[in-house]
C-alpha positions as CSV (number, residue, x, y, z in Angstrom):
1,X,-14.1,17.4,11.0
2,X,-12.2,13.8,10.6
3,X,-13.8,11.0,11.8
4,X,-11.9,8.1,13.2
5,X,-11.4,4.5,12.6
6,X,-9.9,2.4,14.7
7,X,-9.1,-1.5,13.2
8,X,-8.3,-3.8,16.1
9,X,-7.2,-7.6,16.0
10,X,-8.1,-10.8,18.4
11,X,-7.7,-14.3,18.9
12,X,-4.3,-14.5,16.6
13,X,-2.2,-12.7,14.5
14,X,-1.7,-12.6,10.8
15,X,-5.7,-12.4,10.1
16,X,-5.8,-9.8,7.8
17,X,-6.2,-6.4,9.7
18,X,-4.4,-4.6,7.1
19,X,-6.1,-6.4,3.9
20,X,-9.8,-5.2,6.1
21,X,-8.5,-1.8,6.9
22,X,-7.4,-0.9,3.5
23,X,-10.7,-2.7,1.8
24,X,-13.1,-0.3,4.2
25,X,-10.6,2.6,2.9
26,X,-11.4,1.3,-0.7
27,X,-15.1,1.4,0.1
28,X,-15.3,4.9,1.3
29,X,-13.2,6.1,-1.4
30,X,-15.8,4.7,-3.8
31,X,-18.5,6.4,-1.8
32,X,-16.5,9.7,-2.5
33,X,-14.9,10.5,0.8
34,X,-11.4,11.6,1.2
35,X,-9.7,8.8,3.2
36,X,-6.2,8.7,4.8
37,X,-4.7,5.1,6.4
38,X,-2.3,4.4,9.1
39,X,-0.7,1.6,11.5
40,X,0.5,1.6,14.6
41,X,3.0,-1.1,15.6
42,X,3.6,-2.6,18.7
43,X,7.7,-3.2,18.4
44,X,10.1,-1.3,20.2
45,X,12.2,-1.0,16.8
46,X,12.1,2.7,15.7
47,X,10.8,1.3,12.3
48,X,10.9,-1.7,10.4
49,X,14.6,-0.9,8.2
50,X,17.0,-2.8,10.1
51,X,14.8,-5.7,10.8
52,X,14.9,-9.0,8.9
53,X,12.5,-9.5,6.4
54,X,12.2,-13.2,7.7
55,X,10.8,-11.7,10.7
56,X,8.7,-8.9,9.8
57,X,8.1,-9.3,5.9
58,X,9.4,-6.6,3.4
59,X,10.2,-2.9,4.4
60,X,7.7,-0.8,2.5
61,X,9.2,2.5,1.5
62,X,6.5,5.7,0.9
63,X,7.1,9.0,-1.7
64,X,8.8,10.9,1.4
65,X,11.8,7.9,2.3
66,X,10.3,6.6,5.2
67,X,10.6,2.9,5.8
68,X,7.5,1.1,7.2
69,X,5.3,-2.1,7.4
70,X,4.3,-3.7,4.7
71,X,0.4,-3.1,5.6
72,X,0.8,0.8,4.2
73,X,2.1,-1.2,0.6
74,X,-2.1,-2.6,0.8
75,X,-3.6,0.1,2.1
76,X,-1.5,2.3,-1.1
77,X,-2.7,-0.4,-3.2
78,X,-6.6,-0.8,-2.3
79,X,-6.9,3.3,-2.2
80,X,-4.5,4.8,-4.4
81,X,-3.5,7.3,-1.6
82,X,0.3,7.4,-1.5
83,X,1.2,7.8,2.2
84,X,4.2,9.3,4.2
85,X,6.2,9.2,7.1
86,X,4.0,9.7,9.7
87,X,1.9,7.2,8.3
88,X,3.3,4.4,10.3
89,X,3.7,5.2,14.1
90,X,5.8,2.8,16.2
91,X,6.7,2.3,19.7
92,X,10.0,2.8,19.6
93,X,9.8,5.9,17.7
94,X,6.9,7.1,20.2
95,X,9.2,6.7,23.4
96,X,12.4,8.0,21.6
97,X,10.4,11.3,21.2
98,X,9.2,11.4,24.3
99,X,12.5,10.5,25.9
100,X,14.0,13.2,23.8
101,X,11.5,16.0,25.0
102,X,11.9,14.9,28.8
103,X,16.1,14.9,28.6
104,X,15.7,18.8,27.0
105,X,13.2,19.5,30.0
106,X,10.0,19.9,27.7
107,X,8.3,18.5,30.9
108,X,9.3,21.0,33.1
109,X,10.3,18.3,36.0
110,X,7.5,16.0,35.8
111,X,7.5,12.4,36.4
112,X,7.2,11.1,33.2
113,X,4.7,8.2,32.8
114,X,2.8,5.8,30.3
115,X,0.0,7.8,30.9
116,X,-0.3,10.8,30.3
117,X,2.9,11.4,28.5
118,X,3.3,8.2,26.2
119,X,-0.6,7.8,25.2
120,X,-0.5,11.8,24.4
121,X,2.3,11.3,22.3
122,X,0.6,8.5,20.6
123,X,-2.8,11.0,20.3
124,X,-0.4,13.8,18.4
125,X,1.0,11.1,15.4
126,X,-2.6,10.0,15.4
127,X,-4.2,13.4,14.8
128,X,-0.9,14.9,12.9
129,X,-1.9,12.8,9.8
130,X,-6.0,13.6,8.8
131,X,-5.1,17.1,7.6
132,X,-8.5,17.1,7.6
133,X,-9.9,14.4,5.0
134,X,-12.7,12.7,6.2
135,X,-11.9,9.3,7.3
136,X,-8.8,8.5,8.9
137,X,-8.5,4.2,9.7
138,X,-6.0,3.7,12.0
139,X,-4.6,0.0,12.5
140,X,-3.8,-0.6,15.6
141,X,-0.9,-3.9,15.0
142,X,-1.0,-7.0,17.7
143,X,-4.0,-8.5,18.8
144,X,-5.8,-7.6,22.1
145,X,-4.2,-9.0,25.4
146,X,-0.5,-8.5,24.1
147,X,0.7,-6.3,26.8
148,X,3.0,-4.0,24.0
149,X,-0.5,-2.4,22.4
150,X,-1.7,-1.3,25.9
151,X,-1.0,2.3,25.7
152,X,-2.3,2.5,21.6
153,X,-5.7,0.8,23.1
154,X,-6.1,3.9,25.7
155,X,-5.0,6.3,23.4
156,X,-7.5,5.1,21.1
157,X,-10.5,5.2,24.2
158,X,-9.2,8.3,25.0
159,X,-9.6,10.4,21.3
160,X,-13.1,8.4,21.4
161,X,-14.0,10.5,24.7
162,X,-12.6,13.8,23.7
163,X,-14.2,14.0,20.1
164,X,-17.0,12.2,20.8
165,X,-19.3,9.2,20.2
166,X,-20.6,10.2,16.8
167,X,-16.6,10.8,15.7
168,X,-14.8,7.8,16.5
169,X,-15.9,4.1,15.9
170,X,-14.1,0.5,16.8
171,X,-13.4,-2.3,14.2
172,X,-12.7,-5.4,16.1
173,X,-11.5,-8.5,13.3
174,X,-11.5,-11.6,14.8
175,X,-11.1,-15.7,13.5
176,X,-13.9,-18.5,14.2
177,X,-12.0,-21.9,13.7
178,X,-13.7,-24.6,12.4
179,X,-12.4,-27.8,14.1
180,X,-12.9,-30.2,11.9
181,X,-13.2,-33.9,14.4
182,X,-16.6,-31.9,15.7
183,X,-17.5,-30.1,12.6
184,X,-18.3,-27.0,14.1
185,X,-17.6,-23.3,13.8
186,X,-16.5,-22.1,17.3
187,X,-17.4,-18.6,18.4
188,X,-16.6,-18.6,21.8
189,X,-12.7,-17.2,20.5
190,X,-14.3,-14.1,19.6
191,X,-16.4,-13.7,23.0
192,X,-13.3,-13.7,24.6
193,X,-11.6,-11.6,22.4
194,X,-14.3,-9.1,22.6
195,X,-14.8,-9.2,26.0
196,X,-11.2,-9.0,26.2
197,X,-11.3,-5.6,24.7
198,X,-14.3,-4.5,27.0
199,X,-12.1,-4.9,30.0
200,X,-9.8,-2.3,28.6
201,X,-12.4,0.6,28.3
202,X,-13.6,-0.4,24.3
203,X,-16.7,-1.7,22.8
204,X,-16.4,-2.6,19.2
205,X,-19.1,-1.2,17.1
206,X,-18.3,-3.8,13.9
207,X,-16.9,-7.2,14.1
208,X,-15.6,-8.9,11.3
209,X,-15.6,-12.4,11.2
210,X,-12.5,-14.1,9.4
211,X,-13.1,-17.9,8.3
212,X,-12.1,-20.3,6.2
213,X,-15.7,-20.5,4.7
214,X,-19.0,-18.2,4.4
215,X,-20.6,-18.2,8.1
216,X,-24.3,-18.9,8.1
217,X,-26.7,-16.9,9.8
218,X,-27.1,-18.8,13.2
219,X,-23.6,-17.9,13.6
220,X,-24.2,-14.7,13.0
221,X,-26.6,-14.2,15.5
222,X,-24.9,-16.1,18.3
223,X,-22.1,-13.3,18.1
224,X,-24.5,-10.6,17.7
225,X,-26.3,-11.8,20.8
226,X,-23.2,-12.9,22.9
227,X,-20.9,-9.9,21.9
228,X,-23.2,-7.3,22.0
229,X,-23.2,-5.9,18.9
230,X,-26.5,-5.4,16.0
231,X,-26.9,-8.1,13.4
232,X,-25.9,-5.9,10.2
233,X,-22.6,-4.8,11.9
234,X,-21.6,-8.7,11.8
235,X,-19.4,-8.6,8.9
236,X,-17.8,-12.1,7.8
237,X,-14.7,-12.1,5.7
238,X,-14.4,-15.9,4.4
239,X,-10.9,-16.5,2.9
240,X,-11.0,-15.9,-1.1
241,X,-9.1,-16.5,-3.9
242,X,-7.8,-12.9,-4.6
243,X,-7.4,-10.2,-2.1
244,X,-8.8,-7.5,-4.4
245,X,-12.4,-9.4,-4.4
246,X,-12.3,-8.7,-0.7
247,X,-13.8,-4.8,-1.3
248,X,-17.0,-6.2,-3.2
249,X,-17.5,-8.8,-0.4
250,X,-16.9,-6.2,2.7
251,X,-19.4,-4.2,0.4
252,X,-22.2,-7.6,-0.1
253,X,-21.5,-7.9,3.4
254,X,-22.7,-4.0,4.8
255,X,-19.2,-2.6,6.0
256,X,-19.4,0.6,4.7
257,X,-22.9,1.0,5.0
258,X,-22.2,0.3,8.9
259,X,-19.9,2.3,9.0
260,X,-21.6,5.2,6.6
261,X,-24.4,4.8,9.4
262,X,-22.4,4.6,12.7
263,X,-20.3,8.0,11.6
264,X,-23.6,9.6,10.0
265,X,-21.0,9.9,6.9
266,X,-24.2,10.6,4.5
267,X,-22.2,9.5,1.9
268,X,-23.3,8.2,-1.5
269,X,-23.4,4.6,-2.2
270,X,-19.9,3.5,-3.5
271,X,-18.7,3.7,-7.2
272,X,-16.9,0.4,-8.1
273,X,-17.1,1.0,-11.9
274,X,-13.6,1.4,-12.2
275,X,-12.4,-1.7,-9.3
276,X,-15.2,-4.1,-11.4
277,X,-13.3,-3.6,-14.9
278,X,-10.1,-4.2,-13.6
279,X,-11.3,-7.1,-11.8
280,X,-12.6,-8.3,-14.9
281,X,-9.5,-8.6,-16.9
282,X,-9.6,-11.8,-15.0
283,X,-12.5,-13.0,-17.5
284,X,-11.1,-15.5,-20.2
285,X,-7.8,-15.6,-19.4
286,X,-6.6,-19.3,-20.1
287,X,-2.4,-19.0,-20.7
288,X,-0.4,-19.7,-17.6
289,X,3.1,-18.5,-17.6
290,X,6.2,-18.8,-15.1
291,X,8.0,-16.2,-13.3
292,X,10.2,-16.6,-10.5
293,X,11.3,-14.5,-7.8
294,X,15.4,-15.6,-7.4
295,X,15.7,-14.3,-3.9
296,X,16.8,-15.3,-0.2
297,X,14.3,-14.3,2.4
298,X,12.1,-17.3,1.8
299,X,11.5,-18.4,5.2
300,X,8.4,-15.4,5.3
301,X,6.1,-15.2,1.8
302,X,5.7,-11.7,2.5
303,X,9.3,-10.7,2.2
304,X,8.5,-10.3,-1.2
305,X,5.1,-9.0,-1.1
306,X,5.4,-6.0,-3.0
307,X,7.2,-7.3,-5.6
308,X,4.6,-10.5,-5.9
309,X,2.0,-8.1,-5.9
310,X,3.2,-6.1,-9.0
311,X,3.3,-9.2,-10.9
312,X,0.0,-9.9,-10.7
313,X,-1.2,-6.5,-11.7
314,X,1.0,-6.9,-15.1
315,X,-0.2,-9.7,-15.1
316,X,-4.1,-8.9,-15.0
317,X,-3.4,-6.7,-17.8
318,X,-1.6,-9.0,-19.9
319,X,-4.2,-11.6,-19.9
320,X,-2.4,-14.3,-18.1
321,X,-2.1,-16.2,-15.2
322,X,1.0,-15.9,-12.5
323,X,2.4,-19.3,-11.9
324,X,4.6,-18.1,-9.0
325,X,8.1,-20.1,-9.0
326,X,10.0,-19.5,-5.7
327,X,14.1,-20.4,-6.5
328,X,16.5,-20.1,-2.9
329,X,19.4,-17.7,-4.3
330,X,21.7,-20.1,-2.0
331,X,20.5,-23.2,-3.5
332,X,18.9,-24.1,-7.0
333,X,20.0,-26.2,-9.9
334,X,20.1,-24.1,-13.0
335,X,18.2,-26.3,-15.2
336,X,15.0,-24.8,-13.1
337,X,15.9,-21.7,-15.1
338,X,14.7,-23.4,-18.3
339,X,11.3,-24.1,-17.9
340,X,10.7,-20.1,-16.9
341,X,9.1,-17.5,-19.0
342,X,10.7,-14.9,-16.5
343,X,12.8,-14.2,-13.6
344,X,12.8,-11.6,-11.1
345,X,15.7,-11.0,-9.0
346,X,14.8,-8.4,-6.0
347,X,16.1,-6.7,-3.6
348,X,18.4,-7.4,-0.8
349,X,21.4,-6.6,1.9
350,X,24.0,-8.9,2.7
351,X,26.5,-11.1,0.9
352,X,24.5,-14.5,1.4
353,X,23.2,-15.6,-2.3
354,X,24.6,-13.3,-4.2
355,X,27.2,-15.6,-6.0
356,X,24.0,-17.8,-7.1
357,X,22.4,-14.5,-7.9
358,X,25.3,-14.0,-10.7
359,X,25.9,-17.3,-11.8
360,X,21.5,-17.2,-12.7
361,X,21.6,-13.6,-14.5
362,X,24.8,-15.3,-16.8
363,X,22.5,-18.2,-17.5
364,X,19.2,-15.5,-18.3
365,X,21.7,-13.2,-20.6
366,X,23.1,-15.8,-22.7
367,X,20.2,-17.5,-23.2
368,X,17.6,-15.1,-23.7
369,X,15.2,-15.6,-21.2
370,X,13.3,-12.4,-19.0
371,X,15.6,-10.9,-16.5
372,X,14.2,-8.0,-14.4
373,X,17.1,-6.9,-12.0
374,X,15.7,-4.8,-8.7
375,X,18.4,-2.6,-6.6
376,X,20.6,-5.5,-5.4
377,X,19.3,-7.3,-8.8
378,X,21.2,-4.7,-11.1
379,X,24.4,-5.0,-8.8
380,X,24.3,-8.1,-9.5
381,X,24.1,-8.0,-13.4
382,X,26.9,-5.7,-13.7
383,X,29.2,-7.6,-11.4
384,X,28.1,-10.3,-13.5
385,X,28.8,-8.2,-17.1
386,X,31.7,-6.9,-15.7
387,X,33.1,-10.6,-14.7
388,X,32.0,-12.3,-17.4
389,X,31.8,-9.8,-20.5
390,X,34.6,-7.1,-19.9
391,X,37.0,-10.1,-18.5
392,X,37.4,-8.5,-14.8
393,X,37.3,-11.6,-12.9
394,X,37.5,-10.2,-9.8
395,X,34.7,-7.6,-10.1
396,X,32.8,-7.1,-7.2
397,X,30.9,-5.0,-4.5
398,X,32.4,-3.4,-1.2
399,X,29.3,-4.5,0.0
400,X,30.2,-8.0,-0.1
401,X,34.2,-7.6,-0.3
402,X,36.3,-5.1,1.8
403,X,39.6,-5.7,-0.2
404,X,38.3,-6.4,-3.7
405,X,40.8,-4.4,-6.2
406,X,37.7,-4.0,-8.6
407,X,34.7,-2.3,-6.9
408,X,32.3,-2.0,-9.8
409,X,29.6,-1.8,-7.2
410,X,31.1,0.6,-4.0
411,X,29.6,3.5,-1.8
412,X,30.1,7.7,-2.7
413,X,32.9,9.4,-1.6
414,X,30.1,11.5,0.2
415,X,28.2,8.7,2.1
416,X,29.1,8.0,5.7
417,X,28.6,5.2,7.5
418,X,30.4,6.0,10.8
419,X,27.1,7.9,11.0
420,X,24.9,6.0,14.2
421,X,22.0,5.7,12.4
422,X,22.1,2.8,9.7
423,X,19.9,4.3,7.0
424,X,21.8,7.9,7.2
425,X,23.8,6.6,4.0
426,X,21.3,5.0,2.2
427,X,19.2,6.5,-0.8
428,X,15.7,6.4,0.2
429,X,12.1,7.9,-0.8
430,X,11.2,9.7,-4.1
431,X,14.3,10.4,-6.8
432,X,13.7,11.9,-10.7
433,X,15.4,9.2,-13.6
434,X,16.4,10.6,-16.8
435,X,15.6,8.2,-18.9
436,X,18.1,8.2,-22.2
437,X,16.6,8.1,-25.6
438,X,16.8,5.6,-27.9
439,X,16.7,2.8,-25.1
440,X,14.0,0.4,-24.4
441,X,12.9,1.6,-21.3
442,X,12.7,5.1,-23.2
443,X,9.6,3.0,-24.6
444,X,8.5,1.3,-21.1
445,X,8.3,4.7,-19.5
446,X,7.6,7.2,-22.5
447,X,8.3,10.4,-20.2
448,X,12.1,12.1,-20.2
449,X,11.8,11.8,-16.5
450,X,10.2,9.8,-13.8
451,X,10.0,9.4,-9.9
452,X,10.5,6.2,-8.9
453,X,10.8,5.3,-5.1
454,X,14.5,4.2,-3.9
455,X,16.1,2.3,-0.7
456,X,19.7,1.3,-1.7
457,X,23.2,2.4,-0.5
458,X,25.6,1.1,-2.8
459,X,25.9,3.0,-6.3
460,X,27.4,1.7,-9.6
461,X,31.2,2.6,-9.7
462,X,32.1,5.7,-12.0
463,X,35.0,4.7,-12.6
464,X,34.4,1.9,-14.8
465,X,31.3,3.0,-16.7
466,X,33.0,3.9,-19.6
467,X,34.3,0.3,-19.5
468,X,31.2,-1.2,-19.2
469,X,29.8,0.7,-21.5
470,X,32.4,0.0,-24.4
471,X,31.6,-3.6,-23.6
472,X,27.6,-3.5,-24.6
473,X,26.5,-2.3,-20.9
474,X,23.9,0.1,-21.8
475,X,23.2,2.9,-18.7
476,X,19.6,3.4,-20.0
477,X,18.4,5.6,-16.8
478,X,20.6,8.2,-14.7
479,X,20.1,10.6,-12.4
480,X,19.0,14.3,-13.9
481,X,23.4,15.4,-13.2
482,X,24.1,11.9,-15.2
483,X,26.6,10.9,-12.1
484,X,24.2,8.2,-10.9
485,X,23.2,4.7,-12.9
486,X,19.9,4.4,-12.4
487,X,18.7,1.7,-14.6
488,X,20.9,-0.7,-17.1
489,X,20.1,-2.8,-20.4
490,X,21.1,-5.0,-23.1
491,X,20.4,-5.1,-27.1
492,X,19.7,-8.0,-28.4
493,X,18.0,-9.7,-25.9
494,X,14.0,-9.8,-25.3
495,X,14.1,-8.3,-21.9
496,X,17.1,-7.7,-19.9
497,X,16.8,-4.7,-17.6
498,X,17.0,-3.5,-13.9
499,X,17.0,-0.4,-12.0
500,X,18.4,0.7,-8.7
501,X,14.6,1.8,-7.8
502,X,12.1,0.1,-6.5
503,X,9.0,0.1,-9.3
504,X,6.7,-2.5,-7.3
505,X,6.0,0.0,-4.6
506,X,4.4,2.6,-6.7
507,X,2.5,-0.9,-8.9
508,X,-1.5,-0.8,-8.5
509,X,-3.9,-2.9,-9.8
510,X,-5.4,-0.8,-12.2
511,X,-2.5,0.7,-13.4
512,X,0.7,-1.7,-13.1
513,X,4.1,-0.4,-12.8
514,X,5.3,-0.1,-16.0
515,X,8.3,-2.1,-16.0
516,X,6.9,-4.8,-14.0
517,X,4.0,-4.6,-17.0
518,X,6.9,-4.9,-20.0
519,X,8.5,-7.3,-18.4
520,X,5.5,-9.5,-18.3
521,X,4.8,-8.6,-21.5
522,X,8.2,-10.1,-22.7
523,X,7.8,-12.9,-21.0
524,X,4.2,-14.3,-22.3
525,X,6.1,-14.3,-25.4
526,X,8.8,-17.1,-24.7
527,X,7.7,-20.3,-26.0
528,X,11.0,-22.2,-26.1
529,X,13.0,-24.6,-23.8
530,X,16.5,-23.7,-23.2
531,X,18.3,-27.3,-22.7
532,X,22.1,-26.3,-23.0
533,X,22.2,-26.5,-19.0
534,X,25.1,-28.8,-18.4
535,X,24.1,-31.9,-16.2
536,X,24.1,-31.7,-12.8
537,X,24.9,-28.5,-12.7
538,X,23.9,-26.8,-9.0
539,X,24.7,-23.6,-7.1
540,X,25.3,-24.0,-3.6
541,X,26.6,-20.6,-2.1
């Protein structure tokens, strides 16, 4: 039988329930258990693919198409579980089902209520996942006393009374400030918070204390005593360096043994052989090089989280250091281009940036430096190659121009958008490549095919491939029917290529996303200083 995990948040938001909730499902994957993730989220959006990522961080997209919260990207990452659909449960999606069943008279003429109707819903998409592994850790989003996660809380109490004590266990992560005037460490945020979550018919059997530094033990025991809860299942979680050290110090700490203990798991102490020799690539490592991310959702860091996260696992296994350059698509002087080693340019909707977008892949192409184009970041470099090589000044998207007479970028004659629901036109979850031979990503990927994970809707034009193509433009990647440009490339060049895919969501630490890990590769070896910017030069969209 699954046993059940349920990660809860207090005090404030933004403290790390997903990093916690994916390090405990690292920790009892070491120990040998079959582990499955899962968040619930509190918004009324159906799921996160229409929202801004300046709001909500990037869309994560899993092996199946569905779009979700960025938390299932860490919890894919820390486990190596790749997760679907019903992975991510919202509450818009959780009344639209219910709302559906009631209008097709599922409930036979009863009133239909919060409770029982909504939380059982909520109890199906939280049992429908386990398929029987033998933890499931379910993250419940918010942070206790936000009236939106009220039904998840009772759902949650409720599978805890049905399956039992012994089945079901509460993580409760919470902060203690330090206020610095007074030099203390304040617990009484966390009495609240825990008492807080009393009130509502839950007692948290671990609570993880987040902090800026290591809690002593006096601490410890103050929220043992005050909160209820035994000394060894006071877990602290002091802000570090890099995330993927958090696993060892939930495992120094006792989380999984608290947890191994609580469940009667009888698991075997946990395995980190393979997590400790990643981890220590990181040994020695003295060259620093630049990459930037050439983007537009800047206003949120974790717009871009996948993406920042796949550079970091290239490169770990390159032997450098990431020195992180973020350049506003919208505005940037080009001479910032010459001190890189690398530039990414991601993903996107919209028109805003883009001409900045083109005018920085020119400058990378004729000058030689790193370009790795992502979905909107190959549209981009084959507006810009069909502007600025083929001579068709006015090449363009339909995405970002209605009446251009050169769409080089425009949709299928077979997608729809009248359609009412946004993504029904877009490309999205799992797709085969065939990569072409003779290319260089024929020697990133080495396989004839591969499954990258998509969320697109525009499609390079048809119609002037052969153009392109005649022009230097090589299509390096199409789909298996060769009617779809998947990825793109240049000769000549040390590392010029995009895709129309999404590599960093499939990246892990221990084995990087292979184009994320060339393109890294590329870039440690750029030594020079490009200084043929012309003066003054500045893109302002």
């Amino acid at each position: 039988m699954t046993k059940y995990i349920f990660v809860t948040g207090g005090v404030v938001s933004g403290l790390g329930k997903g990093i916690t909730s994916a390090s405990l499902g690292n920790l009892l994957k070491a120990r040998g258990l079959s582990v499955v993730n899962q968040k619930l989220d509190p918004y009324i959006n159906v799921d996160p693919d229409t929202m801004n990522p300046f709001q909500h961080g990037e869309v994560f997209v899993t092996e199946d198409g569905a779009t979700t919260d960025l938390d299932l990207g860490h919890y894919e990452r820390f486990t190596g579980v790749n997760l679907r659909k019903d992975a991510n449960v919202t509450t818009g999606s959780i009344y639209r089902k219910v709302i559906e069943r009631e209008r097709k008279g599922d409930y036979l003429g009863a009133t239909v209520q919060v409770i029982p109707h909504i939380t059982d819903e909520i109890k199906r998409r939280i049992k429908g996942i386990s398929n029987e592994v033998d933890v499931q850790i379910t993250e419940i989003g918010g942070t206790v006393g936000d009236i939106e996660i009220l039904p998840f809380l009772e759902a949650a109490r409720q599978i805890r009374k049905e399956l039992g004590q012994e089945n079901v266990m509460f993580v409760h992560v919470t902060l203690v400030p330090f206020i610095g005037p007074s030099t203390e460490l304040k617990t009484k945020p966390t009495q609240h918070s825990v008492s807080m979550l009393r009130s509502y018919g839950i007692s948290p059997d671990i609570i993880v204390l987040r902090s800026e530094q290591e809690l002593n033990d006096e601490i410890k025991n103050k929220v043992s005593l005050f909160c209820d809860v035994s000394l060894e299942n006071v877990i602290n979680a002091p802000d570090l360096d890099d995330i993927y050290d958090i696993p060892i110090k939930m495992f120094e700490e006792g989380l999984d043994s608290s947890v191994n203990t609580r469940l009667m798991l009888n698991s075997s102490p946990p395995d980190f052989t393979q997590w400790k020799q990643m981890l220590s690539l990181k040994d020695g490592v003295q060259k620093n090089i630049k990459i930037a991310i050439l983007g537009k959702y800047f206003g949120l860091p974790d717009s871009y989280m996948s993406v920042v996260e796949a550079l970091k696992h290239a490169c770990l296994h390159n032997k450098v250091n990431l020195e992180l350059v973020w350049i506003d698509a919208d505005n940037f002087d080009l001479d910032e281009l010459k001190k890189l080693n690398g530039v990414v340019v991601p993903g996107g909707f919209g028109y805003r940036g883009i001409e900045g977008k083109i005018l920085a892949i020119e400058y990378l192409r004729k000058n030689n430096i790193p370009f790795l184009g992502i979905c909107l970041g190959l549209q981009c470099a084959v507006i810009e190659f069909a502007r600025n090589v083929c001579g068709i000044s006015d090449a363009n998207s339909t995405e970002f121009s209605q009446t251009t007479k050169n769409p080089v970028i425009d949709l299928l004659p077979n997608q729809n958008l009248e359609h009412d629901d946004v993504g029904a036109s877009m490309r999205l979850g799992t797709y085969p490549c065939k990569i072409q031979p003779n290319t260089n990503v024929n020697e990133i990927y080495k396989n004839e095919i591969i499954y990258e994970r998509h969320r697109h809707r525009y499609e390079v034009n048809n119609k002037f491939r052969k153009e392109l193509e005649n022009n230097g433009l090589i299509f390096s990647g199409l789909s298996p029917d060769e009617d779809l440009v998947e990825m793109i490339e240049l000769k000549d060049h040390p590392y010029f290529v995009a895709s129309q895919f999404h590599p960093e969501f499939k990246s892990r630490p221990w084995e990087p996303a292979p184009m994320f890990n060339s393109f890294i590769n590329a870039s440690k070896n750029i030594e020079f200083v490009i200084e043929n910017v012309e003066d003054g030069q500045k893109v302002k969209d």
